[in-house]
C-alpha positions, 0 to 999 in steps of 0.5 A: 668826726675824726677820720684817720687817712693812711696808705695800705699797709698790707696786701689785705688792705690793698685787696679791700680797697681794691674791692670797695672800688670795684663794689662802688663803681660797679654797684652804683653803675659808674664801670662796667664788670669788664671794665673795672676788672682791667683798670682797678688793678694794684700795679697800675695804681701803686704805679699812678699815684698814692692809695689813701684808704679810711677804715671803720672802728674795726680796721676794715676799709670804708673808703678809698681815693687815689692822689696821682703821681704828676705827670703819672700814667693815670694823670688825665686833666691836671695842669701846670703843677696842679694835683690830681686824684682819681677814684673816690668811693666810700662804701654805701653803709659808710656814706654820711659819716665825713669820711669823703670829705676826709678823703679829699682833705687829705689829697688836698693837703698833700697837694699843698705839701707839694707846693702844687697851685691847685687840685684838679679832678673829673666826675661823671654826670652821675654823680651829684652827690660828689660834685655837692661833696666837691663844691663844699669843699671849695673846688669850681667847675671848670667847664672849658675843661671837661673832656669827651670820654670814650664811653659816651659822657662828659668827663666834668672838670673841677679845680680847686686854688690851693692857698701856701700853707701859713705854716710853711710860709712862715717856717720859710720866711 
């Protein structure tokens, strides 16, 4: 399935991505209400990284990733030039459909716009469907990396080697 990636283009957008996030995290037990409500603010992720929002049919926002900013405010465990991004969620009625593989791709392709030599990320524990999500996608646990979090769990590191894209090698060379 061909999924379309764009940014928000209005303050609509913004608030349903927000949302879906919020609904996700929350929801699924990932944050608490409290928590959410402090860190899922539009300013500090416009200030972190890029928004990168898939929508259904009917343009309404279904899924939701946030590629960083290196060396940006929400940076936590990329390294040397690597990518990073933060807060993957697809609504629950949309799950199944590719639209977090499409999500990742699209940070990952970014990344190597960039030039970046890598994508790194950290997951909770608790989520296994994303780590299957990661793991297919080519990205490597990266456990001598894995940070204590504050809240009592295991941030769970995983990197993906990006390759030059042949296309710019080529328009380069």
């Amino acid at each position: 399935m061909d999924v379309p990636i764009s940014s928000p283009g209005n303050d609509n957008e913004w608030e349903q991505a927000i949302g879906l996030l919020k609904r996700v995290y929350v929801g699924d037990g990932y944050s608490t209400a409290d928590r959410a409500e402090i860190f899922m603010q539009r300013a500090s992720f416009e200030a972190g990284g890029e928004m990168l929002l898939a929508r259904d049919t009917s343009g309404n926002v279904v899924g939701a990733v946030l590629q960083l900013h290196a060396n940006g405010p929400l940076a936590q465990v990329a390294r040397d030039g690597e990518a990073e991004f933060r807060v993957l969620a697809v609504a629950p009625e949309a799950r199944g459909q590719g639209i977090g593989e499409a999500l990742v791709n699209a940070c990952v392709q970014r990344a190597r716009a960039a030039g970046a030599p890598a994508v790194a990320l950290w997951s909770q524990p608790t989520m296994p469907a994303a780590h299957r999500l990661y793991e297919r996608m080519g990205f490597v646990r990266t456990p001598e990396r894995d940070q204590e979090d504050a809240r009592g769990f295991m941030r769970l590191v995983f990197r993906k080697r990006l390759e030059p894209d042949p296309g710019q090698a080529m328009a380069g060379g």
